[in-house]
C-alpha positions in Angstrom: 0.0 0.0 0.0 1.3 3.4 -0.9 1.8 6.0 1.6 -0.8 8.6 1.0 -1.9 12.1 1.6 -4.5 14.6 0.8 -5.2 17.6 2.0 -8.3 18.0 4.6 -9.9 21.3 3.5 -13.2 20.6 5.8 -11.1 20.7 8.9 -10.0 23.2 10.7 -7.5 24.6 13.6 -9.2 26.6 16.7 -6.0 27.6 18.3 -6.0 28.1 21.9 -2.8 29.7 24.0 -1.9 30.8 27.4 -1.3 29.1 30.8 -4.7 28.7 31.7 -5.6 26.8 28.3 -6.2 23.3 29.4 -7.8 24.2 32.5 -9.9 26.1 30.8 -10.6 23.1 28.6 -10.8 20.8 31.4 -13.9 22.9 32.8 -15.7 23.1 29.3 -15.2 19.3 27.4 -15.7 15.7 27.7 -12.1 14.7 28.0 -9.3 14.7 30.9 -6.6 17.8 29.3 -4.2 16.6 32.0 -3.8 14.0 29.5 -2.7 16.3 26.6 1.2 16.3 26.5 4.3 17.0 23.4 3.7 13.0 23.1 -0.3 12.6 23.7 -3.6 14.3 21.9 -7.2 13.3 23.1 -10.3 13.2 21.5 -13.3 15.1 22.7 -15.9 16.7 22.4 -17.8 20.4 23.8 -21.4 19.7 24.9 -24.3 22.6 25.5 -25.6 22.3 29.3 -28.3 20.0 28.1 -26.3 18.1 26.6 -25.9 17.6 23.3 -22.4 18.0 21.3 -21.8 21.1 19.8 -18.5 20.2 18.1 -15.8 17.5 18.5 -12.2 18.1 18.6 -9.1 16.3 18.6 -6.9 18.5 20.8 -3.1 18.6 20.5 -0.4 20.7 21.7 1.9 22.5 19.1 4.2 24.3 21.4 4.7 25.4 24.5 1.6 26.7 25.9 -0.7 26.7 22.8 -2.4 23.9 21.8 -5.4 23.3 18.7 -8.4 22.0 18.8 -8.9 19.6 15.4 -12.6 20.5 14.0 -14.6 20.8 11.2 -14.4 23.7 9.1 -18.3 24.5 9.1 -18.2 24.8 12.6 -14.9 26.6 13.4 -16.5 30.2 13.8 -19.7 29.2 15.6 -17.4 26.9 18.2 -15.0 29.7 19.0 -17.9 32.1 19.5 -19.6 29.6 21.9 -15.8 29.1 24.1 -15.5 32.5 24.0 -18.3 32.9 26.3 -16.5 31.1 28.7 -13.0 32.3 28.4 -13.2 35.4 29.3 -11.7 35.3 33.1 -9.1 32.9 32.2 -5.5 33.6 31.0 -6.5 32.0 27.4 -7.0 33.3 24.0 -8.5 31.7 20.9 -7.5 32.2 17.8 -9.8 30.7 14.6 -7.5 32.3 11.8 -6.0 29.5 11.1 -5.3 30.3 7.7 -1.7 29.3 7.8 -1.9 26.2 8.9 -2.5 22.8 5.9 -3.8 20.0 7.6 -3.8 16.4 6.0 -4.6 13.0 6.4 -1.7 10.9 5.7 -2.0 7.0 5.6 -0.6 3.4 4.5 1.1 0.9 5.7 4.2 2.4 6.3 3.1 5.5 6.5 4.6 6.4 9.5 8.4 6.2 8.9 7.2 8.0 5.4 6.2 10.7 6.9 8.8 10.8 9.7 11.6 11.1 7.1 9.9 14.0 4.5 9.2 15.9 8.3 12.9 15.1 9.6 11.5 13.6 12.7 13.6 11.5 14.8 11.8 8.1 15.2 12.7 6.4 18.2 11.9 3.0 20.3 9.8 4.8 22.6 7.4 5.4 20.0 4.2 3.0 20.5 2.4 2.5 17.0 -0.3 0.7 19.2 -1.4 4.2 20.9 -4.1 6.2 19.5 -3.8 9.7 19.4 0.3 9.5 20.4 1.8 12.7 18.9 4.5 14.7 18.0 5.3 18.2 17.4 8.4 20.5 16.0 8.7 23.7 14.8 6.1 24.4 12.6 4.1 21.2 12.8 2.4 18.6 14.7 1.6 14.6 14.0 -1.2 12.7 15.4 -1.9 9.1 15.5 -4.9 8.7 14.4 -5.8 4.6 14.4 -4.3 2.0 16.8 -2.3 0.4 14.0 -0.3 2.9 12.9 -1.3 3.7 9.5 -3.7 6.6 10.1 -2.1 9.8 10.6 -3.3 13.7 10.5 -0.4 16.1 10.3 -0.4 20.2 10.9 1.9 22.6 9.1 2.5 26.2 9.7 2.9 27.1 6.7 3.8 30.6 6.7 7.0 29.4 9.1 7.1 25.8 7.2 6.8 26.3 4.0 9.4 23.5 3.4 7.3 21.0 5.2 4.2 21.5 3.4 6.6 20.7 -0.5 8.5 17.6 1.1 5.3 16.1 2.5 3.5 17.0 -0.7 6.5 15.7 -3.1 7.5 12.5 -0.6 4.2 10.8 -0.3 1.4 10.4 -3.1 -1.5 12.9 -3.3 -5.2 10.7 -2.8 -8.7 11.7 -2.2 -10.2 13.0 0.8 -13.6 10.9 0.4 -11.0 7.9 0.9 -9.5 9.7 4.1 -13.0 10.5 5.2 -13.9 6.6 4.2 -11.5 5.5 6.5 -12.6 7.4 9.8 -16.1 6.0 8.7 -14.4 2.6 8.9 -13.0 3.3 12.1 -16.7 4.4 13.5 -15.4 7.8 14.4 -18.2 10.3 14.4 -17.5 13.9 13.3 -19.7 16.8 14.1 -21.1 18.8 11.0 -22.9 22.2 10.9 -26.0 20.1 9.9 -25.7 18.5 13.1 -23.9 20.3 15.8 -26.7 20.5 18.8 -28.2 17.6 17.4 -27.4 14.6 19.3 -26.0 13.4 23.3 -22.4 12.2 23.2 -23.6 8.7 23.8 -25.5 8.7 20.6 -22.1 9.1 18.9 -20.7 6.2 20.8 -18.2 8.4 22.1 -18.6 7.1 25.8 -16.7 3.8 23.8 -14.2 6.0 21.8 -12.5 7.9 24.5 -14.0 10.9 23.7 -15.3 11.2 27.8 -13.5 10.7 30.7 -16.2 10.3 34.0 -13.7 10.9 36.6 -12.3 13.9 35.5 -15.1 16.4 37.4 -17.5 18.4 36.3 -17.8 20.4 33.0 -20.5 22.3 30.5 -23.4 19.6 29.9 -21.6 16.8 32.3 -24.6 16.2 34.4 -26.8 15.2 31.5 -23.7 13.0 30.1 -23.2 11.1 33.5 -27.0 10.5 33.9 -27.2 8.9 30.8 -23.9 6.6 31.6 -24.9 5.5 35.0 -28.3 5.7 35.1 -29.6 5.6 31.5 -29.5 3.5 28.5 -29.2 5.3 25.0 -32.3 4.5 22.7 -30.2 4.9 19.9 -26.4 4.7 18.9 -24.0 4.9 15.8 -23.9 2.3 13.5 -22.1 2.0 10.1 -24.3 1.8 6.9 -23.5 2.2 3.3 -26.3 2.8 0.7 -26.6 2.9 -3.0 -28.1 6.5 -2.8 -25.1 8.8 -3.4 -26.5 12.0 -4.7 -28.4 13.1 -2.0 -26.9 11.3 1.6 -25.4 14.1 3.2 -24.6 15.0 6.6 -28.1 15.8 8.7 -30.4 14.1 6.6 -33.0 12.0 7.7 -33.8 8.6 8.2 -37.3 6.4 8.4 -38.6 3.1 8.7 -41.2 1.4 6.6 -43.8 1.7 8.5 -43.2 5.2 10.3 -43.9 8.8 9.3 -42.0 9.9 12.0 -37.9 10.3 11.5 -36.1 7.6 14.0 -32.3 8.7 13.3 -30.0 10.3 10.7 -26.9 10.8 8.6 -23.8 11.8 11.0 -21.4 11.5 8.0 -21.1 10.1 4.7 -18.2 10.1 2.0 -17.5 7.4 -1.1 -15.0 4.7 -0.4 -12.2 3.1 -2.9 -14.8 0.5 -4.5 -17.0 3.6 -5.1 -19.6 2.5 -2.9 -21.4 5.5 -0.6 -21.0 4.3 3.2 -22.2 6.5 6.3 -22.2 6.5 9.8 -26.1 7.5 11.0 -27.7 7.6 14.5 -30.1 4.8 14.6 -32.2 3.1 17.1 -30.4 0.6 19.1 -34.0 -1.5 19.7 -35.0 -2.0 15.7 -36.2 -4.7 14.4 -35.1 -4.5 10.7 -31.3 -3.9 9.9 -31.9 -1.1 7.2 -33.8 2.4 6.8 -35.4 4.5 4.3 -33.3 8.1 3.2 -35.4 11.1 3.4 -39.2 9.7 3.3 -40.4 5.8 4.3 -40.3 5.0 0.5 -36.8 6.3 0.1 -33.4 4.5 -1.1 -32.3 2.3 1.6 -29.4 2.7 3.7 -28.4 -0.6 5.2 -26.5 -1.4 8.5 -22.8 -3.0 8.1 -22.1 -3.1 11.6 -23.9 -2.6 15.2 -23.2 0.1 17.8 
């Protein structure tokens, strides 16, 4: 397998800096930022106080001090405007321009000392390819481990400092598509939040209490109490499953999904994107209780979108 690359234009940097940053963040998201190191990102998401995700984030330090927070493009300037509600009595600052900054999604199977060697990174023992989310960072760029395998990676170049970096990673590993890239997380069951979607669902619902996304020891933070409720108390009615469908003009992001014999919506498209056999797959919110294994897209009647796998 080639070592591959294409840039992520959907996603996005919000930068965060100062020495209150991950306290900060450890008072507003899901995940434990004690975690977050030179060596370690986390996954995690920012809920509403009822609840429901607003954005996710894959949040990785860059230098000393500032870290970035991984998101969708769609949602960058709505996310920043709802932390900077918050921020205001802390020693923090965002910063959304983030215009400088290429992010891609690099992968193969030996992807990793590809990308090492066009970055100039030292590779050493230490470095655990079974570790999701281990990192890296250097002047002008960080690397996160995105799978536990090893052969998923997303990588962060300043590019009005790094230049260089951008040509070598572009020149050193072959340019792909970034429906594959976007197949891939799909794979992996990773769901992303969308503007379609942000406010739309409980983190549960995303199966992100099962993909370190939450940590429920950490305290309390914005839209906690609902979280925990739901994870010691409750049972989600519905969950994220993997789908793939044959309808590829119109599954996007937000849509809806029915059942045959229902006028009523019962879950949706989280994300969709077209795979390397050309076949549309999905992740949707569905109910976990169902007795068939497949939907209807937008109306009872509508294409099907079937299950591949359960929550």
């Amino acid at each position: 397998m080639p070592s591959n690359y294409t840039e992520l234009n959907n996603e996005a940097l919000l930068q965060i800096s100062g020495p209150d940053s991950l306290q900060f963040l450890q008072g507003q998201t899901t995940c434990d930022t004690r975690k977050v190191s030179p060596e370690q990102a986390i996954p995690g998401a920012f809920c509403t106080p009822k609840g429901r995700v607003v954005c996710d984030f894959i949040l990785c330090q860059i230098r000393d001090n500032h870290y970035a927070l991984r998101l969708r493009r769609d949602i960058l300037e709505a996310s920043a405007t709802t932390f900077s509600k918050y921020i205001i009595f802390s020693k923090a600052e965002l910063n959304q321009n983030d215009t400088n900054w290429k992010i891609y999604g690099c992968w193969g199977s030996e992807i990793k000392p590809a990308l090492y060697s066009v970055l100039g990174v030292q590779d050493s023992a230490e470095d655990a390819s079974g570790i999701p989310y281990s990192s890296c960072c250097g002047e002008g760029f960080a690397i996160v481990q995105i799978d536990q395998a090893g052969t998923q990676f997303e990588c962060y170049i300043d590019t009005e400092n790094r230049a260089d970096l951008a040509v070598q990673l572009e020149e050193g590993l072959c340019a792909s598509d970034q429906s594959l890239w976007e197949a891939l997380q799909i794979e992996q069951g990773i769901g992303r939040i969308e503007a379609a979607t942000s406010g739309d669902y409980i983190p549960q619902m995303l199966n992100y209490d099962l993909t370190g996304h939450i940590s429920f020891d950490k305290g309390c933070y914005t839209g906690q109490e609902v979280v925990a409720r739901m994870h010691y108390r409750g049972k989600p009615k519905k969950r994220l499953y993997r789908a793939s469908s044959t309808e590829i003009q119109t599954l996007h992001a937000g849509a809806a999904l029915y059942s045959s014999s229902s006028s009523q919506s019962v879950g949706s498209i989280v994300n969709c994107a077209i795979d390397e056999t050309g076949q549309a797959v999905a992740l949707i919110v569905a109910p976990v209780e169902s007795d068939t294994r497949s939907l209807h897209l937008g109306d009872p009647a509508g294409p099907l979108v079937t299950y591949l796998s359960t929550g």
